[in-house]
PAZA-272676 format. One record per residue (C-alpha): x, y, z; chain; residue number from 1. Coordinates in Angstrom, 3 decimals, always signed. Example, Ala and Ser with C-alpha at 12.3 -4.5 7.8 and 13.67 -1.06 7.14 Angstrom:
BEGIN
+----------+----------+----------+-----+-----+
:     east :    north :       up : mol : seq :
+----------+----------+----------+-----+-----+
:  +12.300 :   -4.500 :   +7.800 :   A :   1 :
:  +13.670 :   -1.060 :   +7.140 :   A :   2 :
+----------+----------+----------+-----+-----+
//
This chain:
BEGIN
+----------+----------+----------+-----+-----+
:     east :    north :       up : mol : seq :
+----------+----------+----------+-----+-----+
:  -19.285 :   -3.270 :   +7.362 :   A :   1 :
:  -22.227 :   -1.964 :   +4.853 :   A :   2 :
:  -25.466 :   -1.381 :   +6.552 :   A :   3 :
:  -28.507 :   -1.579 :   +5.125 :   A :   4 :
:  -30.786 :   +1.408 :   +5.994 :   A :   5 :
:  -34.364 :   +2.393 :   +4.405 :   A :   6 :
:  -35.344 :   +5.847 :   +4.035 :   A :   7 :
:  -38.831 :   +6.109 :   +4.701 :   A :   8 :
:  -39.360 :  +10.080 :   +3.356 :   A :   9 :
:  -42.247 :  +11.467 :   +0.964 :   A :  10 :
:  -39.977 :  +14.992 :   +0.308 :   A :  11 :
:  -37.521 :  +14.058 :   -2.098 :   A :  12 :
:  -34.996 :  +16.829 :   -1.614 :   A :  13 :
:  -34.540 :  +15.535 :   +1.808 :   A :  14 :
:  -34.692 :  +11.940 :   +0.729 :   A :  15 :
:  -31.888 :  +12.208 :   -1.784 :   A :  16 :
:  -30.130 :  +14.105 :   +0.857 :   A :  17 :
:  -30.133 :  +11.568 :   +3.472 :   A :  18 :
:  -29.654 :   +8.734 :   +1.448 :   A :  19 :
:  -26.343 :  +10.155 :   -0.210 :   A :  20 :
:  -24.574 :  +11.245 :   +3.333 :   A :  21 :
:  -26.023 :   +7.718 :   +4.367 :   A :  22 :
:  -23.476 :   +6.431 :   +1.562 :   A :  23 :
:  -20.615 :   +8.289 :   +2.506 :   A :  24 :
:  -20.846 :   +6.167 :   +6.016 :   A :  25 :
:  -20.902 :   +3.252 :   +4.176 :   A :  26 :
:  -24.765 :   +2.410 :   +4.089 :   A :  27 :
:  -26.756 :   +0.891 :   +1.463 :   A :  28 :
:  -30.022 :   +3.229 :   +1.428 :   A :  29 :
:  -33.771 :   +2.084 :   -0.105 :   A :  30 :
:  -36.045 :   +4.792 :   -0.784 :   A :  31 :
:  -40.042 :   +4.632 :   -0.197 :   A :  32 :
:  -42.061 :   +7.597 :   -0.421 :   A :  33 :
:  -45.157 :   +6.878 :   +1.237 :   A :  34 :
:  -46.397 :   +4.663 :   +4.190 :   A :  35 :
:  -47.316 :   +1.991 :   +2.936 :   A :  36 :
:  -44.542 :   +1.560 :   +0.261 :   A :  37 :
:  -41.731 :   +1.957 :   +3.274 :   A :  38 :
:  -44.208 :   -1.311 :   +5.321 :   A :  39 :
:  -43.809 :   -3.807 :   +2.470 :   A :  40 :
:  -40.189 :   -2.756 :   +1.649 :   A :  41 :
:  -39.434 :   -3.058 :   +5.709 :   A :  42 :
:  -41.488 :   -6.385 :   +5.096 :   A :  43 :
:  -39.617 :   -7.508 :   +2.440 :   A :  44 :
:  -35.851 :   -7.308 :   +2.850 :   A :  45 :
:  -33.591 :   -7.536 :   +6.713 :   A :  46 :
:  -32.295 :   -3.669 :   +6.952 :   A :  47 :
:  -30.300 :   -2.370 :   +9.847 :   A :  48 :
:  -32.182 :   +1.064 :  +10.463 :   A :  49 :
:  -35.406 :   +2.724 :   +9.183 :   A :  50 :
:  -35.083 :   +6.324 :   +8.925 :   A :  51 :
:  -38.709 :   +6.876 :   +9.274 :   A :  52 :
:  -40.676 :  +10.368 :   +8.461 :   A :  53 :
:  -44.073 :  +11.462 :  +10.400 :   A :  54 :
:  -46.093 :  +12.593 :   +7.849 :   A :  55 :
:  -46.347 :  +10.618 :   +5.126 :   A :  56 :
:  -49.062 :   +9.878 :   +2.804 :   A :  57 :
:  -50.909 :   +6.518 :   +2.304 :   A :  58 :
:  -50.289 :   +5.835 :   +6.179 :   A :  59 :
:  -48.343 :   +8.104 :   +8.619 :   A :  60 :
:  -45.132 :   +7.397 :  +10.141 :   A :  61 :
:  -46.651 :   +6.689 :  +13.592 :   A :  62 :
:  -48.820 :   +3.992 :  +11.858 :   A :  63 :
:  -46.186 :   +2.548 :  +10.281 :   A :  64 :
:  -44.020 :   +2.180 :  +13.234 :   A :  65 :
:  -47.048 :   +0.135 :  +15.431 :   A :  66 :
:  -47.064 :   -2.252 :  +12.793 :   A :  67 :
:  -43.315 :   -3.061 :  +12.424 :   A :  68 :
:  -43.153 :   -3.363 :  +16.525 :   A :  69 :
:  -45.973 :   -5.871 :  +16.564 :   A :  70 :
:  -44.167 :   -7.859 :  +14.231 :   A :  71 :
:  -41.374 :  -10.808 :  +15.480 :   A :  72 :
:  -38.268 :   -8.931 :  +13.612 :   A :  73 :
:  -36.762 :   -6.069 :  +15.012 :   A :  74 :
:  -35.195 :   -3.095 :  +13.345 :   A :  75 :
:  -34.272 :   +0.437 :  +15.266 :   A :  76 :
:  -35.783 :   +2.917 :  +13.588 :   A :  77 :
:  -34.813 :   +6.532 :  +13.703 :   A :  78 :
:  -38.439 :   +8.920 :  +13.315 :   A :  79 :
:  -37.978 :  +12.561 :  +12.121 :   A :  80 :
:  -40.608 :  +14.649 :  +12.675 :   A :  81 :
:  -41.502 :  +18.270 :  +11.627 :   A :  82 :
:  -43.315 :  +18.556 :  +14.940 :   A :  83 :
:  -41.563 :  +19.520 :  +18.468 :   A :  84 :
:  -43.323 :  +19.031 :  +20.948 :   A :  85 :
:  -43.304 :  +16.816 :  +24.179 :   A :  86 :
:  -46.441 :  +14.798 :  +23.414 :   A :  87 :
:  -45.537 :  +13.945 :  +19.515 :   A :  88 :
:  -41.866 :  +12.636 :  +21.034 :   A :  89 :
:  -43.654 :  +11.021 :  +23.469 :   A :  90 :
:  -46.134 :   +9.220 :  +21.124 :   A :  91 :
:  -42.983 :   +7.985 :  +18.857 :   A :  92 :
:  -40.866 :   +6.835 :  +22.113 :   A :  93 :
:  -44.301 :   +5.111 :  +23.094 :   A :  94 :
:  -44.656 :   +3.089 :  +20.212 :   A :  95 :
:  -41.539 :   +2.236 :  +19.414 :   A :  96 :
:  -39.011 :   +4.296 :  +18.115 :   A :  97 :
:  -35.735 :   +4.466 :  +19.092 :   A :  98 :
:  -34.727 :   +7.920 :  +18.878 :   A :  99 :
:  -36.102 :  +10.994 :  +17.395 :   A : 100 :
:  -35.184 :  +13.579 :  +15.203 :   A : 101 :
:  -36.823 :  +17.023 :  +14.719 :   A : 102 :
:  -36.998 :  +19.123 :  +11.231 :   A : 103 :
:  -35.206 :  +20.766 :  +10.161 :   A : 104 :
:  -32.000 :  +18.993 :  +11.088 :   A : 105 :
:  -28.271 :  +19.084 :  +10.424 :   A : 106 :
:  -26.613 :  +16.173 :   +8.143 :   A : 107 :
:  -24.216 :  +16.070 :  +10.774 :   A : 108 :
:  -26.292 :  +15.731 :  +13.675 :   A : 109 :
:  -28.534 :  +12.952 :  +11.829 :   A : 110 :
:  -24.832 :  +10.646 :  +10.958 :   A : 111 :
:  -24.381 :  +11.018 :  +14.858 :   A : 112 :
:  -27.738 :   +9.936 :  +15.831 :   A : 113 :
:  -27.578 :   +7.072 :  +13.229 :   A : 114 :
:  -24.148 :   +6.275 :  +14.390 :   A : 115 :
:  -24.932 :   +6.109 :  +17.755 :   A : 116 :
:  -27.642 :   +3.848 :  +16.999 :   A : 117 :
:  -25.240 :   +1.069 :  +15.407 :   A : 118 :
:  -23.049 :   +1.449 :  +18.093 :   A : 119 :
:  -25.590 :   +0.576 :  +20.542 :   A : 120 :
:  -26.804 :   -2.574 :  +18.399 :   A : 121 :
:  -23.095 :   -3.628 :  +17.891 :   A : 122 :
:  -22.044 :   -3.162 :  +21.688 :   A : 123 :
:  -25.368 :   -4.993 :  +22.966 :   A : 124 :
:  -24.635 :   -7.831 :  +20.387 :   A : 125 :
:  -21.021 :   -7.941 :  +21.676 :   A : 126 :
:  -21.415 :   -6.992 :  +25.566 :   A : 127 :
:  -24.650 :   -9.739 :  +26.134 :   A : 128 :
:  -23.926 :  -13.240 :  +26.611 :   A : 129 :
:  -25.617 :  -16.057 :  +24.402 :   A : 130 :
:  -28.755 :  -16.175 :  +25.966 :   A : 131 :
:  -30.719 :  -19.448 :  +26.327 :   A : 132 :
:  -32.867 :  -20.944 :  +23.697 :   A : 133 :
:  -35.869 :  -20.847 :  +25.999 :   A : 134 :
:  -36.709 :  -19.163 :  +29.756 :   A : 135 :
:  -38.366 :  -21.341 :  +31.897 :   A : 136 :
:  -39.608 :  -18.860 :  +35.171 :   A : 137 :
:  -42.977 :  -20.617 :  +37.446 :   A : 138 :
:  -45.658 :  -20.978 :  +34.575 :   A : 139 :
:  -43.777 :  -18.909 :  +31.728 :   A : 140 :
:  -41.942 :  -19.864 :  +29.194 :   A : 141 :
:  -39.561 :  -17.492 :  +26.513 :   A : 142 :
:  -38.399 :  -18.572 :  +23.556 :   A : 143 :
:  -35.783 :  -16.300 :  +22.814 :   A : 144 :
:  -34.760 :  -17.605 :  +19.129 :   A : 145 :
:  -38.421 :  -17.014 :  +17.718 :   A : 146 :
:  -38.997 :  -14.320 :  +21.208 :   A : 147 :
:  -42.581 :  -15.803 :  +21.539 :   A : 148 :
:  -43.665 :  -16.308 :  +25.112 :   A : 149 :
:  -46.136 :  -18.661 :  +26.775 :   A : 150 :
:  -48.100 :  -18.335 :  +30.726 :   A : 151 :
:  -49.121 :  -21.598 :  +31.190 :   A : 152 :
:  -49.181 :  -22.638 :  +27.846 :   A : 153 :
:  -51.386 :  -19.504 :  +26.368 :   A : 154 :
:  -49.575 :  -18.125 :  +23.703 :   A : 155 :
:  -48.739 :  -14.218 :  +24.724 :   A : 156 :
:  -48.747 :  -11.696 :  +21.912 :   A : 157 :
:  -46.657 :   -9.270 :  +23.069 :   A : 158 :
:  -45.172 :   -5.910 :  +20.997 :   A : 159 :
:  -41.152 :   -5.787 :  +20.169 :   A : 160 :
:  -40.524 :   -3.791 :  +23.079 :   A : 161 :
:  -42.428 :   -5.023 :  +25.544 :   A : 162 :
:  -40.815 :   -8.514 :  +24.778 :   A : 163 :
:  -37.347 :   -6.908 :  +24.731 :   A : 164 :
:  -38.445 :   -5.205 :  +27.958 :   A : 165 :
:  -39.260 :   -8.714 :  +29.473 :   A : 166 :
:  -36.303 :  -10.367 :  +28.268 :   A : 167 :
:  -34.425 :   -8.159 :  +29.729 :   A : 168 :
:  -35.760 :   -8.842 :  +33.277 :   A : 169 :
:  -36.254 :  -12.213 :  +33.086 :   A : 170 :
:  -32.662 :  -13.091 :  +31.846 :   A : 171 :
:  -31.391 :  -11.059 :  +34.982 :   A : 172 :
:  -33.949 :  -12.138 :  +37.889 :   A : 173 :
:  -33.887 :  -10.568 :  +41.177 :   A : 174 :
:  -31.930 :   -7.656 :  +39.926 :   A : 175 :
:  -33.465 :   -4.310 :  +40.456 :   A : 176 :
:  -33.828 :   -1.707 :  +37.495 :   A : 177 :
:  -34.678 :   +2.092 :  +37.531 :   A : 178 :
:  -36.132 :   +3.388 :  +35.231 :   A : 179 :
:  -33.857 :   +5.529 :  +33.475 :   A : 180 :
:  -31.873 :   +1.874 :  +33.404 :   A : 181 :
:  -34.083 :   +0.576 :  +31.770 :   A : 182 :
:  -34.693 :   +3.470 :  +29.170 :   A : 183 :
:  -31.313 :   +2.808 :  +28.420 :   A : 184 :
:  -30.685 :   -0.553 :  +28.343 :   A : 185 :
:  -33.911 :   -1.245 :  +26.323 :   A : 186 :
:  -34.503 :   +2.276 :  +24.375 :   A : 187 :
:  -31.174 :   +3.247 :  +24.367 :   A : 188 :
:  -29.386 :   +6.597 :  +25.591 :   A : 189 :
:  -30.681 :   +9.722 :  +24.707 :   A : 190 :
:  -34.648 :   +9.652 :  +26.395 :   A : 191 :
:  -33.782 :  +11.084 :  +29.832 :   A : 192 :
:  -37.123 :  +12.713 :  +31.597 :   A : 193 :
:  -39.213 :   +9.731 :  +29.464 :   A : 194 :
:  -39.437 :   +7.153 :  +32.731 :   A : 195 :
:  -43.243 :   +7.484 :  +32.121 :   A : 196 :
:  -42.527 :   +5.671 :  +28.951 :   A : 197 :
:  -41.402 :   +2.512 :  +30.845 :   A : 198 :
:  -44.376 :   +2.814 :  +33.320 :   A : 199 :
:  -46.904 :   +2.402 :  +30.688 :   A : 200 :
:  -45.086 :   -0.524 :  +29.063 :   A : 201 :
:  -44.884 :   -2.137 :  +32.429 :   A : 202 :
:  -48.493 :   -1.743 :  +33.217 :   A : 203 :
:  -49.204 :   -3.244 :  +29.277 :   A : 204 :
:  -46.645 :   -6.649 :  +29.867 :   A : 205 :
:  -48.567 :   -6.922 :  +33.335 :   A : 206 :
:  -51.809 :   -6.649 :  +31.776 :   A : 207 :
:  -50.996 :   -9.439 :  +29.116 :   A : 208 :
:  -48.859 :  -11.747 :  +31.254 :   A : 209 :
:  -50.548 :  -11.380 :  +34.965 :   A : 210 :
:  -53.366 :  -13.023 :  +36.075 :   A : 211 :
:  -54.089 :  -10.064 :  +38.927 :   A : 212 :
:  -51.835 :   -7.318 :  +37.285 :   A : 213 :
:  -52.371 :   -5.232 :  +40.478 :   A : 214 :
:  -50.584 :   -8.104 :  +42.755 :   A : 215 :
:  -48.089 :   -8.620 :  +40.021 :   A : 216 :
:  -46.130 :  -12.518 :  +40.552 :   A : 217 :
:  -43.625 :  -12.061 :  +37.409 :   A : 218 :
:  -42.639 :   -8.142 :  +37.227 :   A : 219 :
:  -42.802 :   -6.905 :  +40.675 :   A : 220 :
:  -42.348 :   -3.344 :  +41.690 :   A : 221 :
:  -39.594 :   -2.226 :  +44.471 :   A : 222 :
:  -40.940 :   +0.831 :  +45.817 :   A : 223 :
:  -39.058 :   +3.709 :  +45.282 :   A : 224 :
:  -36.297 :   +2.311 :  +43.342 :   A : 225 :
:  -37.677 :   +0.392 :  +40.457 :   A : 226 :
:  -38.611 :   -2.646 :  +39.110 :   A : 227 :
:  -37.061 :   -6.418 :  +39.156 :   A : 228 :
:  -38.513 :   -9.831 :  +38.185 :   A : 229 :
:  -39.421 :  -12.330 :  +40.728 :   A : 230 :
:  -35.993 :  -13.958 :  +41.389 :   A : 231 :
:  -38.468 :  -16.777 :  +43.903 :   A : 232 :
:  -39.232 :  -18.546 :  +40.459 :   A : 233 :
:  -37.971 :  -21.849 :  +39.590 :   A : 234 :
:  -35.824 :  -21.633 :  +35.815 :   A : 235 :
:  -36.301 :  -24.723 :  +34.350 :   A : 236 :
+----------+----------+----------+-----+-----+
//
């Protein structure tokens, strides 16, 4: 099957690169070479994967990545980034991205990460069960077709994670998740020692969906295991 895949990547040596081992996997690869070229391309067409760079002119990669998780459609994207440390993988796995990849990098290495990455879309589209049009749990409701959510009929504007993130609990209530569980079930492999990551997404869905977010009635923490949602509301 022929992916689609956009190459978000100012240097064009490593662009050209990329894009023709991304052929010989069977991709079909658009270029962009700045930031805000690679937001209206990702705008304008359904791709698979966005190979995404971290410094790139016209707006940075970071940037660029907020804006396509605050948007309905989601697309993994793979960052690369010339810079190694802690706090700049951090800041990607914060916002959004779904793995990493630091310069310089092997060919090789970068087919396995982007491999791994369709796997992990393929086997979560096979292994998941047709979920419900629409999650009714005590005042909230998800619709999971156009993954907008509603507490008590306010409209919730949440990011692409942290609705995947709530999705995830609220289609399995009651059941408790670490938090290396949920790196993987809602990151994906690969971010062990990043738990801190799903901390600060749980305290942002609590802020937007909680009336007292520190007495929490839809995501509740169990102490020294994880985190589960309320399994004592109602579905509808």
């Amino acid at each position: 099957m022929t992916r689609k895949v956009l190459v978000v990547e100012d240097n064009p040596d490593i662009a050209k690169l990329v894009s023709l081992h991304l052929r010989d996997i069977d991709c079909e690869v658009a270029l962009a070479a700045d930031g805000l070229r690679g937001l209206d391309e990702a705008r304008a067409r359904r791709y698979d994967l966005i190979i995404l760079d971290l410094m790139l002119p016209g707006m940075d990669g970071l940037e660029l990545c907020r804006r396509l998780r605050a948007e309905t459609d989601y697309t993994p994207i793979l960052m690369l980034t010339a810079k190694s440390s802690e706090v700049d993988r951090v800041v990607g796995l914060e916002i959004g991205a779904d793995d990493y990849l630091t310069k310089p990098f092997s060919i090789s290495e970068l087919l396995a990460r982007v491999k791994a990455i369709f796997r992990r879309v393929d086997a979560l589209g096979a292994g998941r069960p047709p979920a419900p049009k629409r999650l009714n749990l005590g005042a909230m409701a998800i619709d999971v077709e156009k993954r907008s959510v509603t507490v008590a009929g306010q409209a919730i504007d949440l990011t692409a994670k942290e609705f995947d993130l709530l999705l995830q609990f609220a289609e399995h209530p009651g059941r408790v998740y670490s938090r290396q569980q949920l790196l993987d079930l809602v990151w994906g492999t690969g971010h062990m020692g990043y738990e801190h990551t799903v901390n600060s997404h749980i305290n942002r869905l609590r802020g937007k969906i909680e009336d007292n977010p520190a007495e929490p009635e839809y995501v509740l923490t169990v102490w020294g295991v994880g985190y589960k949602f309320n399994d004592q509301l109602a579905a509808g």
